[in-house]
C-alpha positions in Angstrom: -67.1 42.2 2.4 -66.4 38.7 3.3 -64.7 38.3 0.3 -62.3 41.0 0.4 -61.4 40.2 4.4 -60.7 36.7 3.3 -58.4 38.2 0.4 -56.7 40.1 2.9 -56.0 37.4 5.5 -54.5 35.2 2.8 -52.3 38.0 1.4 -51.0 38.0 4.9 -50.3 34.6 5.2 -48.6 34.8 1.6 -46.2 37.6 2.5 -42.9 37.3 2.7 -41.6 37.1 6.3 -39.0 39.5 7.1 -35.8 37.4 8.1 -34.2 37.8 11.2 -31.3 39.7 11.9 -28.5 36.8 11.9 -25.1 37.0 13.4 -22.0 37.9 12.4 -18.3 37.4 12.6 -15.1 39.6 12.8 -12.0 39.5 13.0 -10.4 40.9 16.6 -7.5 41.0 18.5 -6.8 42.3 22.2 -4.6 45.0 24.1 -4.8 45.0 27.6 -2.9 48.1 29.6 -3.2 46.9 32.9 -4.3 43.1 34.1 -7.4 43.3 36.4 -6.8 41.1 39.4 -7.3 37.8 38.9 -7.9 38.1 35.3 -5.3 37.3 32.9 -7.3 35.1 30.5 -10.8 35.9 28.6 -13.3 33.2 27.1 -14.2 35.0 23.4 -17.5 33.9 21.5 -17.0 32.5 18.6 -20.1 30.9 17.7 -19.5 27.4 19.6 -18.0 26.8 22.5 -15.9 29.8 22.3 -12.2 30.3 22.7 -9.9 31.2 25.3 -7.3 34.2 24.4 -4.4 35.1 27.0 -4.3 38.4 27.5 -1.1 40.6 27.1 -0.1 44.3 28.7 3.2 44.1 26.2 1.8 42.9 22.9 -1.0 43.0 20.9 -2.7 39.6 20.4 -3.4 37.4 17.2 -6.6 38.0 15.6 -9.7 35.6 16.6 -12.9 35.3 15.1 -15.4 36.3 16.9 -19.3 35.9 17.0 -21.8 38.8 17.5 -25.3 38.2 18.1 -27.3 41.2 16.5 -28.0 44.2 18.6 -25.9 43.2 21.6 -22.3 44.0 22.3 -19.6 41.7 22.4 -20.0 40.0 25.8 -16.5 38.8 27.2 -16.1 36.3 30.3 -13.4 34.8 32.8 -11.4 32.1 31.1 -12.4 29.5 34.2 -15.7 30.2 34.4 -17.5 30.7 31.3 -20.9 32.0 33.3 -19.1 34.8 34.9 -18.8 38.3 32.3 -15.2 39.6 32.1 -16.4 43.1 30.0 -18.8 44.0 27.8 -17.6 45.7 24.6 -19.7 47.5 22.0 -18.4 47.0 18.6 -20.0 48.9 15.7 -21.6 47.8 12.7 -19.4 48.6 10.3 -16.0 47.1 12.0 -15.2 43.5 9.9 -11.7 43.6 11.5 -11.8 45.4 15.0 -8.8 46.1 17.9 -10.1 45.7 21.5 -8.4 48.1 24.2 -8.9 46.3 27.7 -8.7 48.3 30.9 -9.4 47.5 35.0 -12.7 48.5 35.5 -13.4 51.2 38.6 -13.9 49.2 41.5 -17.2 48.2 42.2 -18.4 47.7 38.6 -19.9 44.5 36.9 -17.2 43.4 35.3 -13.4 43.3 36.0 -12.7 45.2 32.6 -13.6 48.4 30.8 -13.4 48.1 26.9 -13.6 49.5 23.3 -13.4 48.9 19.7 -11.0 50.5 17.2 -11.1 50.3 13.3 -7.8 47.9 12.7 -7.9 47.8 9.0 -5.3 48.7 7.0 -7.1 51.0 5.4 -8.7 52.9 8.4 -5.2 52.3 10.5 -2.6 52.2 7.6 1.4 51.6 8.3 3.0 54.2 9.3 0.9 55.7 11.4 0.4 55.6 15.6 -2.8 55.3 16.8 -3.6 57.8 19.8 -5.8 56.2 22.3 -7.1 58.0 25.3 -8.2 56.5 28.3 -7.9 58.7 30.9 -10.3 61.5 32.0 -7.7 64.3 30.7 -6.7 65.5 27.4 -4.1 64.0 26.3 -1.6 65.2 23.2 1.3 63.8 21.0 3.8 65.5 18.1 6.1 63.3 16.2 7.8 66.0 14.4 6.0 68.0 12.6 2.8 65.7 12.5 0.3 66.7 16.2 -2.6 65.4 17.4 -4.5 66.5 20.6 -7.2 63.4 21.5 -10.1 64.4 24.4 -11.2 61.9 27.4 -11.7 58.9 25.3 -10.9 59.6 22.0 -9.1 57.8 19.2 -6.9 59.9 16.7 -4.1 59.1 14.4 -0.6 60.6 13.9 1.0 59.9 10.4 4.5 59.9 10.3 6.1 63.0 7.8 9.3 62.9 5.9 11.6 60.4 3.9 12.0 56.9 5.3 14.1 56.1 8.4 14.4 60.1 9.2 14.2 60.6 12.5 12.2 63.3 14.8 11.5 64.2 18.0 8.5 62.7 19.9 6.5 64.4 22.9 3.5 63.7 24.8 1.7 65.3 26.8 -1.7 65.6 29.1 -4.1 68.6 30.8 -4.4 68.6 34.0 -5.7 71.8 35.2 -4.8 74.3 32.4 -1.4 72.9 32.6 0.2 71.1 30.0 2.3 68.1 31.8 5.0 65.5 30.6 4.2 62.1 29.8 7.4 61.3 28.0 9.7 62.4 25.0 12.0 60.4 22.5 12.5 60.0 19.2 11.4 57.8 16.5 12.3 57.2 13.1 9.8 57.6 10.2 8.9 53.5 9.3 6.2 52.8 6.2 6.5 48.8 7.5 4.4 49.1 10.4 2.2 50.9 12.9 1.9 51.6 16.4 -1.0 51.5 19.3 -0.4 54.6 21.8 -2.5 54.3 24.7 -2.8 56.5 27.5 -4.2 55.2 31.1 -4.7 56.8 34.0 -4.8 54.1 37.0 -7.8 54.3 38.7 -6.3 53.5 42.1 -3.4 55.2 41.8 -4.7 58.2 39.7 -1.4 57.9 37.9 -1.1 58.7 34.1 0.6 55.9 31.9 1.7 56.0 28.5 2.1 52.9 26.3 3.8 52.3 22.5 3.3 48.6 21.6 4.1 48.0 18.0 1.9 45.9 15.8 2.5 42.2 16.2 2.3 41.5 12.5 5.7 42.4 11.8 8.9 41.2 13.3 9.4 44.4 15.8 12.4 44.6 17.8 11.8 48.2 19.3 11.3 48.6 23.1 8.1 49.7 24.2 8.1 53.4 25.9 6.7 53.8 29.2 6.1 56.6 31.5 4.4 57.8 35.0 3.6 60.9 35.7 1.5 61.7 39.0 -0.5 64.5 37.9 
């Protein structure tokens, strides 16, 4: 018996060790709807000392790499004071290249911002598209043309652009409150395979006002206004 518990407590000693989980890095850039006061600037993690990214409500930002440490979400902070958390931000295990949608936080929370993670591969968010972000608490839906999509309290959906290019078509959207279907704005847009859009839709927790926001994709050389409405539901 001795034998065999000596075999046993050397087999254990021989075993390969599982390694532990390591970090990782992706690729991200930033959207922010509405600054939170005070707070313009974030510190991002990138492994080191970490890197400071100006925020913008009109443009989406160049990509940064940034660091995750297994298990936890990405952890943001104030660009003056590196010990103090700007938002926390769970990012999912499968995202290599990820869009983060920044937004004031109710008052009274931990951190000055509220944020999320969207796929922003070409693949998962291909040109021509708009991407249909929801941040308010009421449904929210959009038709360009003949191409709809109706998104629920913080939902993501996408909204592909039909026809030949540079055709143009109406544009409407539109959010619940109530039962009731209520304006958030209408135009029109012209069908584009060179490029993609970020809607977001925000309803201003102080205000309770419902915003709506088209911000092209920064890669390309956009010239196109961005479209802007408030609507007091």
């Amino acid at each position: 018996m001795k034998s065999i518990a000596a075999l046993v407590a050397l087999a254990s000693l021989t075993a390969p060790l599982h390694a532990a989980p390591e970090s990782r890095s992706i690729q991200a850039s930033f959207f922010c709807f509405q600054y939170a006061p005070g707070v313009q600037s974030i510190q991002v993690p990138d492994g080191a000392e970490g890197q400071a990214v100006r925020l913008s409500t009109a443009n989406i930002t160049d990509a940064v790499k940034v660091t995750l440490a297994p298990g936890e979400p990405l952890l943001l902070f104030h660009a003056d004071d590196k010990s103090k958390p700007a938002a926390k931000v769970t990012i999912p295990g499968d995202l290599s290249k990820a869009l983060i949608v920044l937004t004031p936080a109710p008052a009274g929370s931990a951190e000055p911002y509220r944020g999320f993670a969207i796929d922003y591969t070409r693949e998962r968010f291909p040109l021509g598209t708009y991407r249909l972000v929801n941040v308010s608490k009421h449904p929210v839906r959009g038709a360009i043309g003949r191409a709809y999509a109706e998104v629920k309290p913080g939902g993501v959906a996408g909204i592909e652009l039909q026809g030949e290019e540079g055709t143009t078509h109406g544009v409407k959207f539109e959010f619940n409150d109530k039962g009731k279907w209520n304006r958030l704005t209408e135009s029109r847009a012209a069908v584009r395979r060179d490029r993609r859009w970020l809607v977001c839709v925000y309803q201003d927790p102080k205000t309770q006002r419902m915003n709506l926001r088209s911000i092209p994709d920064r890669d390309y050389p956009v010239t196109a206004p961005d479209a802007t409405a408030s609507i007091t539901p």
